[in-house]
N, C-alpha and C positions, 0 to 999 in steps of 0.2 A: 490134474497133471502136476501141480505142484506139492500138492501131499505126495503121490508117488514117488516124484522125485526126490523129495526131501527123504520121503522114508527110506528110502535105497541107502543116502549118505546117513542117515541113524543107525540102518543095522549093521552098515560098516562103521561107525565108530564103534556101537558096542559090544563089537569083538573084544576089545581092548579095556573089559571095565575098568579096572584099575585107576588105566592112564587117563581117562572118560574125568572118575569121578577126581583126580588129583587137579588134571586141567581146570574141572568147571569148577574148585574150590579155588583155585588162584586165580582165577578169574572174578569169581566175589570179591576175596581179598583186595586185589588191585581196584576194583573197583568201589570199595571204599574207603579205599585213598581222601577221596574229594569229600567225605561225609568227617575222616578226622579233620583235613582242612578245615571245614565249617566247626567244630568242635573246639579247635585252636583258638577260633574267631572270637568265639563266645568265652572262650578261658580269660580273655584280655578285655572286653567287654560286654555288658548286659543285652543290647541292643543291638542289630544293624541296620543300618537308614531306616529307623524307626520301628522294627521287627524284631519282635522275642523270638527266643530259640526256638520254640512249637511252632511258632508259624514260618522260620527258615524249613525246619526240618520237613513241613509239610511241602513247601515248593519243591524241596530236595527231595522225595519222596516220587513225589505226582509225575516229575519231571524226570528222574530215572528209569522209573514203570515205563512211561513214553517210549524216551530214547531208546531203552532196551527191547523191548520188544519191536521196535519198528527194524533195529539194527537186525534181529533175529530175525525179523522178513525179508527183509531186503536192504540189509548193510552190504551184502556182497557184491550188491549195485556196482561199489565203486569200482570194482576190477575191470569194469568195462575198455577204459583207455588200455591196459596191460592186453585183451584181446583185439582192441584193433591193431595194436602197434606191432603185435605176433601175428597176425591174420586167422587167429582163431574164432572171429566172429563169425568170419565167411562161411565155416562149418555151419554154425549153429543155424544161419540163416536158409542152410539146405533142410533141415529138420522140421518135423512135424511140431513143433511148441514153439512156442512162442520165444524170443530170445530174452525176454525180458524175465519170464520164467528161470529159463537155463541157468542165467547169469545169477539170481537171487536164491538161488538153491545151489548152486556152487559149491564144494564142502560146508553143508549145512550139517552143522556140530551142535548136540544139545550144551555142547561146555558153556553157548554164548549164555542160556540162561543161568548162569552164573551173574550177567553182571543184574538179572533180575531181583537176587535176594536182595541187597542190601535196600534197596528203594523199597520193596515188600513189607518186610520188616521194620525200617521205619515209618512206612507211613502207619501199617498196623500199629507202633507202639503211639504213635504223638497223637491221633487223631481223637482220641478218647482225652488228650489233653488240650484241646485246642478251646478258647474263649470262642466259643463262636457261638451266634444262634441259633442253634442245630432248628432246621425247619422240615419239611418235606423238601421242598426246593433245594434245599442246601446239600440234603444226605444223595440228592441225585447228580448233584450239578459234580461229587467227587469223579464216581468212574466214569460220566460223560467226558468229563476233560481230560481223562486219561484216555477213554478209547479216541479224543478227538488230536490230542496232543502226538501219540500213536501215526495216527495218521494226517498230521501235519509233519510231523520227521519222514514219515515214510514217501510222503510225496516231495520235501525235498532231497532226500537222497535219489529219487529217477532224475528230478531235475538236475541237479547238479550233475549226475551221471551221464546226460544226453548231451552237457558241455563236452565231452571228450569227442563228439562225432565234428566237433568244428576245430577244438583245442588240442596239439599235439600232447601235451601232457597238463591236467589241473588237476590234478590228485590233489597238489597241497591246496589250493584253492575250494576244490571243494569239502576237503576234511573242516576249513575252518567255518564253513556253515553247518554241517553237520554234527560233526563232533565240539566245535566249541560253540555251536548255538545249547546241543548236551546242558554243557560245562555253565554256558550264560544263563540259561533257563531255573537253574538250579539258586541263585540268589535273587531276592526283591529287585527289580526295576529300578527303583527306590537309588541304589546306588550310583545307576549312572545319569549321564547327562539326560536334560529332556530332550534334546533335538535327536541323539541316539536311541531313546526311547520310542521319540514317537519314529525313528525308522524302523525299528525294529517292532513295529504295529503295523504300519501300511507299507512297508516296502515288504522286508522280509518279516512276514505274520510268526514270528518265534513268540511277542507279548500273550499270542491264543492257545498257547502251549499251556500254560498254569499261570502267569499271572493274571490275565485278565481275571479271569473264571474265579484266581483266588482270590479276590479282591469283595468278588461279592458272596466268597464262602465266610471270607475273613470279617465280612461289614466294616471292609475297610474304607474310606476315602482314594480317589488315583492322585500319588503324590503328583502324576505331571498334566492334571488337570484335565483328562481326557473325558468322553461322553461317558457317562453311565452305562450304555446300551450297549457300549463294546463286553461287556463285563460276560454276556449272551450271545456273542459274535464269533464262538470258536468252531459250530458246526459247520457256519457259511464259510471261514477262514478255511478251515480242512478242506470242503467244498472246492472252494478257488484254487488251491495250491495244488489238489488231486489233479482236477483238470487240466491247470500249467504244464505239469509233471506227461499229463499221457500228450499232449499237444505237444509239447518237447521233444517225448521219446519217438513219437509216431512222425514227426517230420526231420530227424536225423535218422533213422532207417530208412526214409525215403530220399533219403540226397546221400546219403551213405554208397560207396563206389568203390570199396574192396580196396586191401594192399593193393591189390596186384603180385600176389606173394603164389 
């Protein structure tokens, strides 16, 4: 049901080639914004918090593939509070599919894969550059933490979404887990604090995204001294936040009570 859906909103975009293909190129564009930032980084100096350009480029990389693609399933999560507050939910709730469907296909646009190339592309160009000890382990543990990272974004975009059945409005609230967990995933750990480190390991699992995982692509050391073991801890992390995520959305539909509209 949500192929179908989605493909309904594809064949109505691509009536429109043109404005399709202009959209999803400003869309790459804009979304490599944050890769010249890191570029700027490196113009000024060699290193950040102890990471060469290859191995930024790679967390920039692993961590956009992520975001982007989970945004492409279900970024459109977020519009949820914009349907209770209009009582358009109440619709969907009369319908054969699921709402949570309804809501994640939503003008579902191929433009979003636009913000996919520039993560594509560089990780294809650095990875062939990276010091690492290419092993077996290693060359597998790349697209497991992407497809695990994927769905660790994915499962906090429901959660954060299912805030809106108790909050009249956390748009911004939850764009800053969301979108700037993005934004945070995308440089070393390394830079910030440890005690924000390790919340962003066992509180909110954003570290199972691409650091841990790089860390043992990298045979790096964990600057903020954490187990080794976590380094293998992003299927179980995706694991847990999936489930947060349906346990969230499944018990705000059930206490959920309509405008009244």
């Amino acid at each position: 049901m949500y192929a179908l859906l989605a493909w309904t909103w594809l064949r109505a975009a691509a009536r429109y080639p043109v404005s399709l293909a202009l959209l999803t190129a400003a869309v790459a564009v804009v979304g490599a914004l944050d890769l010249v930032a890191i570029m700027l980084l490196f113009a000024r100096a060699p290193v950040i918090a102890g990471f060469g350009a290859a191995e930024v480029l790679f967390l920039y990389g692993t961590s956009v593939l992520s975001f982007a693609t989970a945004d492409l399933l279900l970024g459109s999560s977020s519009r949820l509070g914009q349907h209770i507050r209009q009582g358009s939910l109440d619709a969907m709730l009369v319908r054969p599919v699921s709402p949570l469907i309804q809501v994640a296909t939503e003008d579902f646009s191929p433009r979003r894969t636009g913000k996919l190339i520039p993560g594509a592309v560089v990780l294809a160009a650095v990875l062939p550059r990276l010091d690492a000890p290419w092993d077996a382990g290693r060359i597998a543990m790349v697209p497991l933490m992407v497809l695990c990272g994927t769905a660790i974004f994915a499962g906090l975009w429901v959660l954060t979404a299912s805030l809106h059945f108790v909050l009249i409005d956390a748009h911004a609230a939850t764009k800053s887990v969301t979108d700037g967990g993005g934004l945070l995933t995308q440089y070393p750990m390394s830079v910030f604090g440890r005690d924000f480190v390790r919340g962003v390991t066992f509180a909110v699992p954003l570290a199972f995204v691409n650091w841990q995982p790089a860390l043992y692509v990298l045979d790096r050391p964990d600057p903020a001294g954490l187990p080794s073991w976590l380094r293998f801890a992003s299927p179980a992390a995706a694991v847990l936040v999936c489930a947060a995520a349906a346990l969230a959305w499944r018990s705000g539909l059930r206490h959920y009570r309509s405008t009244g509209s």
